[in-house]
C-alpha positions in Angstrom: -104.0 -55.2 -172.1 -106.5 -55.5 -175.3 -106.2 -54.0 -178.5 -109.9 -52.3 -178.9 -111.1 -52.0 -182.3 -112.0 -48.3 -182.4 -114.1 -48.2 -185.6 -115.2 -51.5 -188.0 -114.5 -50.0 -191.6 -115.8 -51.3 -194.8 -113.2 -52.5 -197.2 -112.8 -49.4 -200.0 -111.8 -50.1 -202.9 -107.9 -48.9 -204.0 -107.2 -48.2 -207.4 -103.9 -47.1 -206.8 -102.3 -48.7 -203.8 -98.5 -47.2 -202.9 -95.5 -48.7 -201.0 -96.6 -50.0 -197.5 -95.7 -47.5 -194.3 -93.3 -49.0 -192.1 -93.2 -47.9 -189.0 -89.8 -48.1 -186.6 -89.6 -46.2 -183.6 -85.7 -45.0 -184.2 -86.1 -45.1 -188.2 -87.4 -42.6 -190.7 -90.4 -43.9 -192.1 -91.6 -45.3 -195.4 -93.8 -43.6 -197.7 -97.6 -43.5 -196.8 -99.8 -45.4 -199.8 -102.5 -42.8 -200.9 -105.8 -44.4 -202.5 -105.9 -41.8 -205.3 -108.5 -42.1 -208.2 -107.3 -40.7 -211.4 -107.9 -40.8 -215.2 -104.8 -38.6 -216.6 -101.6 -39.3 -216.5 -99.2 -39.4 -214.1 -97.3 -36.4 -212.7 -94.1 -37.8 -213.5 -93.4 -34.6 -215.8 -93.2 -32.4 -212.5 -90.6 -34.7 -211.3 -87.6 -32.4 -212.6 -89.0 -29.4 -211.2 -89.3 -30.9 -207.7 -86.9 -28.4 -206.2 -88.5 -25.2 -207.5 -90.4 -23.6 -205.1 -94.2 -23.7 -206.2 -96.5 -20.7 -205.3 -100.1 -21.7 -204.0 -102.9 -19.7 -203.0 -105.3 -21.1 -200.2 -108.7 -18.8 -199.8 -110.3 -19.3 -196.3 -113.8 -17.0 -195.4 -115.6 -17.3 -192.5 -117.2 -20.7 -192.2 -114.5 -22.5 -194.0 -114.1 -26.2 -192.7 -110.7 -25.7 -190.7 -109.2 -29.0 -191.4 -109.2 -29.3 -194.7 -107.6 -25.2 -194.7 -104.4 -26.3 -192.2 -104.2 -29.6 -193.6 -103.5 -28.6 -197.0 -101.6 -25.3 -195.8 -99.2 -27.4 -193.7 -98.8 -30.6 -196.3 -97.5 -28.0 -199.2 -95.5 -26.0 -197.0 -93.7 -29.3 -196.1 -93.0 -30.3 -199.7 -91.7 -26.6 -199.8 -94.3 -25.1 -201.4 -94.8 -21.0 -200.9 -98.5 -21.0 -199.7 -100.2 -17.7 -199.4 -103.5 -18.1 -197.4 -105.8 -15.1 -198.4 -109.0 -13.9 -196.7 -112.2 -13.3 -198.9 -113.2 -11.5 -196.0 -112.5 -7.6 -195.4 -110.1 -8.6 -192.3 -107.2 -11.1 -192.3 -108.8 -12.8 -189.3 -111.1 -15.0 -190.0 -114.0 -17.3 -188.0 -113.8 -20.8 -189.4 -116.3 -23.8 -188.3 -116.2 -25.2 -185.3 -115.0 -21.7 -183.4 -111.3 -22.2 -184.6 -110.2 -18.4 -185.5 -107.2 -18.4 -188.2 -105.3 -15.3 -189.7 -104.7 -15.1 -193.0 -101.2 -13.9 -194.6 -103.7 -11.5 -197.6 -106.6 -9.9 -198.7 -107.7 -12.0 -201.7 -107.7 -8.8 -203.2 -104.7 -8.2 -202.5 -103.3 -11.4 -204.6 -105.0 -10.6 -207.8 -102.3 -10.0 -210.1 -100.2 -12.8 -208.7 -99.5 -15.9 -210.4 -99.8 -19.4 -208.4 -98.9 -22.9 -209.9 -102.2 -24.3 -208.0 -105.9 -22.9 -206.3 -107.0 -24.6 -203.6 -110.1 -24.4 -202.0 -111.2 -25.1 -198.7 -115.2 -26.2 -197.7 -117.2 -25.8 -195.3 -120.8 -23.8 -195.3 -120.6 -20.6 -195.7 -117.3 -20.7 -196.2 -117.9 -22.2 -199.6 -120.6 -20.1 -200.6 -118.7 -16.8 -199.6 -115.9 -17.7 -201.9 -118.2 -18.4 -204.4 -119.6 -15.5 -204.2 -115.9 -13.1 -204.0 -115.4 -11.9 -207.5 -111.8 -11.4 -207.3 -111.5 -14.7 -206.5 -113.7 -16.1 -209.0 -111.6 -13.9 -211.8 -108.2 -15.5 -210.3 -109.2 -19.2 -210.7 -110.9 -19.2 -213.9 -107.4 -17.5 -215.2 -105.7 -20.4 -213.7 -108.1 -22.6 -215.8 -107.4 -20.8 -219.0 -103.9 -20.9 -218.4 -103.8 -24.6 -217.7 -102.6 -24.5 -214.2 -103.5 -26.2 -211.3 -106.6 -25.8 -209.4 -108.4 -27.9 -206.5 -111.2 -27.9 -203.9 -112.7 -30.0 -201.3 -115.2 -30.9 -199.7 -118.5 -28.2 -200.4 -116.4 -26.0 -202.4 -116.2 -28.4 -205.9 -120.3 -28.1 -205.8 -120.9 -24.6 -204.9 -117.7 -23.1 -206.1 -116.1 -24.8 -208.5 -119.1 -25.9 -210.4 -120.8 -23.0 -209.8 -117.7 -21.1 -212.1 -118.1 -23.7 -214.7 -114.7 -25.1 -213.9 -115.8 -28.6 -213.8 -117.3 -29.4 -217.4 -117.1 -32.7 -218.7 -114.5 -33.4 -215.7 -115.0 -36.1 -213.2 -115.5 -34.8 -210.4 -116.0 -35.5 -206.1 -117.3 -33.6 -203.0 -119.0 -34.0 -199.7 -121.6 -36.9 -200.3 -124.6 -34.4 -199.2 -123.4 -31.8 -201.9 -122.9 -34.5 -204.8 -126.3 -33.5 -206.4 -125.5 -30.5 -206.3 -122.5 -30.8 -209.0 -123.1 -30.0 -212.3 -125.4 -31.6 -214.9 -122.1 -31.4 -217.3 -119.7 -32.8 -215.0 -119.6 -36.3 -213.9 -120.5 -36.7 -210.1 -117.9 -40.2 -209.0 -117.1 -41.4 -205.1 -113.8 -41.3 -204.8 -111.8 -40.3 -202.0 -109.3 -38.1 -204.2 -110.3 -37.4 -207.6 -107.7 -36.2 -210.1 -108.5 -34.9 -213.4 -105.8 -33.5 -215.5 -105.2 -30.1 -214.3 -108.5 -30.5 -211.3 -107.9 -32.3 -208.3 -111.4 -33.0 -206.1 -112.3 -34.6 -202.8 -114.5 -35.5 -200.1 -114.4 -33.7 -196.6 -112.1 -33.5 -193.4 -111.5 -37.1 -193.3 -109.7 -37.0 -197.0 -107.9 -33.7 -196.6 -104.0 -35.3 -196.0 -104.9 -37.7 -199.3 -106.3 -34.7 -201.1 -103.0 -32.5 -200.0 -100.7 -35.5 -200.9 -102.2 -35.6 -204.1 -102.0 -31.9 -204.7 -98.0 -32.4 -204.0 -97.8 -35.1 -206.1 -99.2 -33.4 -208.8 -96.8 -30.0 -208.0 -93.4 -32.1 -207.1 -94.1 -35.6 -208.2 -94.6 -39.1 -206.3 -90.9 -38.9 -204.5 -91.9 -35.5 -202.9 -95.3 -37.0 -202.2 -94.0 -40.4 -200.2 -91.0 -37.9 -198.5 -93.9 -35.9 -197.2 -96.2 -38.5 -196.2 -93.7 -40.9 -194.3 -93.2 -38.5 -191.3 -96.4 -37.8 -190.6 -97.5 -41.5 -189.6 -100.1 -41.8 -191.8 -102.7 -44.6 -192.1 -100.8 -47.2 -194.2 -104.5 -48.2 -195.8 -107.8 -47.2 -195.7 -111.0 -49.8 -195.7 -109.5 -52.2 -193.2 -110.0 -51.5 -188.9 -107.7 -49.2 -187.1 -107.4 -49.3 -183.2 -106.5 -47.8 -180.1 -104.4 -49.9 -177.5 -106.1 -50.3 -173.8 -104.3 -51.3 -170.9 -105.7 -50.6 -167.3 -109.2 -49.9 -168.9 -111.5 -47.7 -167.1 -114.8 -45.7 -167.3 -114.0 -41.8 -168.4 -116.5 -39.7 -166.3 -117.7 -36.6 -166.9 -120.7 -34.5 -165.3 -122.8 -33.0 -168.4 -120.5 -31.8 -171.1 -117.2 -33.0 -171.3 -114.7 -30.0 -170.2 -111.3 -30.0 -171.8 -108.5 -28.1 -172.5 -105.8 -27.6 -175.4 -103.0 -25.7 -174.6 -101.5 -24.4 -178.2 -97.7 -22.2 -178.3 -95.5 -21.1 -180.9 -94.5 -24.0 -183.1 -97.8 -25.9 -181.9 -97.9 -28.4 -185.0 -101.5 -26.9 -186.7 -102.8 -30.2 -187.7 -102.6 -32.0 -184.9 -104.3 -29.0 -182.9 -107.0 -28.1 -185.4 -108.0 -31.7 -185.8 -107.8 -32.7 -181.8 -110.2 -28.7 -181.5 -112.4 -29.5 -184.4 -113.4 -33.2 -183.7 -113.9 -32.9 -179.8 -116.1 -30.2 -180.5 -118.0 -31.9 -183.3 -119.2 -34.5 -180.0 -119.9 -31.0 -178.7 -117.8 -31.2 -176.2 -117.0 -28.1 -174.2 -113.2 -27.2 -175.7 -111.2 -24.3 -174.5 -108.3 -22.9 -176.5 -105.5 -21.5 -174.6 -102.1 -19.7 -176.1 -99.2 -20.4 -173.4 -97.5 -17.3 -174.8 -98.3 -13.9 -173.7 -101.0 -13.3 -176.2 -103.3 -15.1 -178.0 -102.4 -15.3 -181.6 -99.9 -18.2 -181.9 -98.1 -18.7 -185.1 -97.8 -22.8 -185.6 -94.9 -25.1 -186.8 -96.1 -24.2 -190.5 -96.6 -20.5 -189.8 -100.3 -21.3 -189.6 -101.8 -18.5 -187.7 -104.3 -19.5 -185.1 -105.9 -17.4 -182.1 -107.0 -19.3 -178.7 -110.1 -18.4 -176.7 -108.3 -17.1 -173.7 -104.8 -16.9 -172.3 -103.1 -20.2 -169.8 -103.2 -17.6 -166.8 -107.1 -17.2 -167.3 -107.6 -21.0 -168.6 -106.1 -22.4 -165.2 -109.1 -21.0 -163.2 -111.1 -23.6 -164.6 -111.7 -27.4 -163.7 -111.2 -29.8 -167.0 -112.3 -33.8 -167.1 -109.2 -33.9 -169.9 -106.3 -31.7 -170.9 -104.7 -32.6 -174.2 -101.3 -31.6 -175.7 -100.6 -31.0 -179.4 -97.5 -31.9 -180.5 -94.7 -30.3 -182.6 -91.5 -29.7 -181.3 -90.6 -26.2 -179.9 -94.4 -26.0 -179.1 -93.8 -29.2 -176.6 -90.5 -27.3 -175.2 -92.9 -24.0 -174.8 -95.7 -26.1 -172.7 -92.8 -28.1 -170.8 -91.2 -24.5 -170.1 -94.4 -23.4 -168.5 -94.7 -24.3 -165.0 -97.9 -22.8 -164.7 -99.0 -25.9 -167.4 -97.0 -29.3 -165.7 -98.6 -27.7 -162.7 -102.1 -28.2 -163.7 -101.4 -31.6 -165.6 -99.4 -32.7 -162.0 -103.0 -31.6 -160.2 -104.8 -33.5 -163.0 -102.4 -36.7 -163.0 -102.7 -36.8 -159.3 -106.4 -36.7 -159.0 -106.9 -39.3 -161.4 -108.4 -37.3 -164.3 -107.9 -37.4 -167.4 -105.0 -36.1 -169.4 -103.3 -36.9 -172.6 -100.4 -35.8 -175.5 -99.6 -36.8 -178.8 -95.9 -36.2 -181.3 -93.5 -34.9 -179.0 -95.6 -34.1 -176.1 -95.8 -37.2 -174.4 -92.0 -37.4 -174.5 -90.8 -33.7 -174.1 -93.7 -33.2 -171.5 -95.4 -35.9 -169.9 -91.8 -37.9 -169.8 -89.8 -35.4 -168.4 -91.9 -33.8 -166.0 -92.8 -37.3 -164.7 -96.4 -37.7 -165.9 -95.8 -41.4 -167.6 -94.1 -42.7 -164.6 -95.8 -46.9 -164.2 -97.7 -45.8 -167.8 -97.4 -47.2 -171.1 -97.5 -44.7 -173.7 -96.4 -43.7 -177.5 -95.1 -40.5 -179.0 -93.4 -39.5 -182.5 -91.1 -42.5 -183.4 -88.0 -40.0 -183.4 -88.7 -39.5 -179.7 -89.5 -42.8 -178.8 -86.1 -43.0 -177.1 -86.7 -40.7 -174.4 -89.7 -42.3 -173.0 -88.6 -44.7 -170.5 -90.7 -47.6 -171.4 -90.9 -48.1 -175.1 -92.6 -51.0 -175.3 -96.2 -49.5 -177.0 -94.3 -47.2 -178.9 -95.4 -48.5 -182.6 -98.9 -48.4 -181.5 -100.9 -45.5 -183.2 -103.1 -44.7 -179.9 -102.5 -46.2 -176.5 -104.6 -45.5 -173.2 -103.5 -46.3 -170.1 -106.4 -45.7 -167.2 -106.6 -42.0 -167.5 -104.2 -41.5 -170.2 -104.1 -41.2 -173.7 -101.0 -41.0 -176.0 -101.2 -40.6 -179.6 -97.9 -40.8 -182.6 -98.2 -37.8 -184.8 -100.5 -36.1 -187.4 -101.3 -38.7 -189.4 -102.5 -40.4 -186.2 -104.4 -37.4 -185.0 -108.2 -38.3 -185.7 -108.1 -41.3 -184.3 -106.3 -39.4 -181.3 -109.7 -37.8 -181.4 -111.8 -40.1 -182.2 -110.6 -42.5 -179.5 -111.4 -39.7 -177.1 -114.8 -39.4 -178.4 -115.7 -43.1 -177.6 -113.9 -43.0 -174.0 -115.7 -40.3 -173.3 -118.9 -41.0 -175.5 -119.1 -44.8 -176.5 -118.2 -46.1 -179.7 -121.4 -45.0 -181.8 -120.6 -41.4 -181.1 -117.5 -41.9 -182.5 -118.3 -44.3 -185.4 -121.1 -41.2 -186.4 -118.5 -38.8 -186.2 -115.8 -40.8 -188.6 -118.4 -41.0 -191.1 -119.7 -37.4 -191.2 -115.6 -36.0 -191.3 -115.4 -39.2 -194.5 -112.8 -40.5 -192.6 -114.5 -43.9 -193.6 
């Protein structure tokens, strides 16, 4: 067994650094510390109004960045929040980077007159550009400015959007490092991973979005909500020092050209580990197919994220994978242990010695039951760490085992992927990839 060192991170600095995350296999876990930058106060005043329902409004268009939408959409809905993703598109569906197809709940137009307690925008080019460019829009967040209210964006969007609108004068300010020029001459570009200013909230890319969401709930709910939030999802406990898969039984991952893989996604599918599994893998440009285990392709996820897969199971299973991973989330894991069509293929995959893997619930409610981890060591979600078998890797964020990979939850879910990425392409691949998403 060796404990691989999947990426060698410089040491960020923290300004704010929050209570350590424990993590127990059979125990809730602590709060998650956030490095947050800030120069206002702190949120402390929305503390009393932590249990009122908060009304957000998400825009997506075609093009946005998909992980920092379903990141943020499923971190507020968690705290409670009533999230209304709206299209700036004429149709609800919409084609987001990366080939991941979302529906939204609205027409931005149709949310014009409504009133939110925060704005936030997604990135991603054009996604960015096109909700820069949606007038409605444009007239609902500069109301929210005028009003005082909340409003964020990430990634692209606080350059071309944001800026653009003249929302970001004499704020300090963040965004993707490529776009920081493009800021405004009257705001004041800074590097932070999370930048809050008063009423604005700002940040990097993929590889910030849970920090930015966190942030956007601490400012709605206040810090409690914020560390209730962050605990379950396994987050990172810091950021700037090495994280690490767990090897045991090391060996080479083949693959002919392109690697081929499959992610089954079902009703209750938890949306962030999916979309971040789907959008990294095919960042390495591998070849990734989408398949709904229901009888039709649009899938509504744990947090009523609605996402459309490339084909149906019954078509997917005519085709030959070098890895099939499983998303997590509960009655998603119950839906792909249900289908007999899907152990099938994994049993065929196990047996032949490819290469197959499950994070959250999956490797517990799947792989365990069905008899897939039988003489492996593997992980899952701390609260099912009691139904695996052997439990002895179970506080270890990513384990492989030969051809198996296991993974904790959705804080753990890029490096899920990104240990993938260096199986399957070495370690610079993945190191280039972590650094394009900010993730360091």
């Amino acid at each position: 067994m060796a404990t691989r060192h999947l990426l060698p991170l410089p040491l960020l600095p923290i300004p704010l650094v929050y209570k350590t995350l424990l993590r127990f296999p059979s125990k809730p876990l602590a709060p998650h510390p956030r490095t947050l930058c800030s120069s206002a106060a702190s949120s402390s005043s929305y503390s009393s109004m932590a249990s009122i329902p908060k009304k957000v409004l998400v825009p997506i268009a075609n093009g946005t960045e998909p992980m920092e939408a379903v990141i943020t959409i499923d971190v507020l809905r968690r705290a409670g929040a009533d999230v209304t993703v709206a299209s700036a598109e004429k149709d609800l569906r919409v084609d987001a980077c990366w080939g991941v197809k979302l529906v939204a709940d609205a027409l931005v137009a149709d949310v014009a007159t409504a009133s939110f307690d925060l704005i936030s925008l997604p990135g991603g080019i054009p996604g960015s550009d096109t909700l820069r460019d949606c007038g409605v829009l444009e007239s609902i967040v500069k109301k929210q400015a005028e009003k005082g209210g909340l409003y964020a964006a990430i990634c692209a969007a606080p350059a071309v959007a944001l800026g653009s609108w003249g929302l970001l004068k004499g704020l300090k300010a963040t965004c993707y490092p490529s776009f920081m020029d493009k800021l405004p001459s009257d705001a004041t570009a800074v590097e932070s991973r999370v930048q809050v200013e008063g009423q604005v909230v700002t940040s990097r890319g993929p590889g910030t979005a849970m920090e930015y969401s966190l942030a956007l709930v601490e400012k709605l709910y206040g810090k409690d909500k914020a560390d209730e939030v962050a605990g379950p999802m396994v987050m990172r406990p810091h950021h700037g020092v090495d994280f690490a898969m767990t090897e045991i039984n090391s060996t080479s991952w083949k693959f002919d050209s392109t690697p081929q893989i499959l992610v089954p996604i079902a009703n209750g599918s938890e949306e962030m580990e999916a979309v971040m599994i789907i959008d990294t893998l095919r960042r390495a440009k591998a070849n990734v197919v989408v398949a709904s285990v229901e009888d039709k392709l649009e899938i509504v996820a744990s947090r009523k994220v609605k996402l459309i897969a490339d084909m149906l199971l019954d078509e997917a299973i005519k085709l030959q994978y070098d890895l099939i991973v499983l998303p997590g989330g509960l009655p998603g894991a119950q839906a792909f242990s249900n289908s007999e069509k899907l152990v099938n293929l994994l049993r065929k995959q196990a047996e032949s010695s490819k290469l197959y893997g499950a994070i959250c619930a999956s490797p517990a409610i799947v792989l365990e039951t069905h008899g897939l981890l039988k003489g492996k060591k593997a992980t899952a979600y701390p609260a099912m760490c009691d139904k695996l078998s052997d439990q002895s890797y179970c506080e270890n964020r990513v384990v492989v085992d030969g051809n198996l990979i296991t993974s904790r939850g959705p804080g753990t879910s890029l490096e899920f992927a990104l240990a993938i990425v260096e199986k399957l392409l070495g370690r610079q691949k993945s190191l280039d990839l972590a650094k394009s998403m900010v993730f360091v």
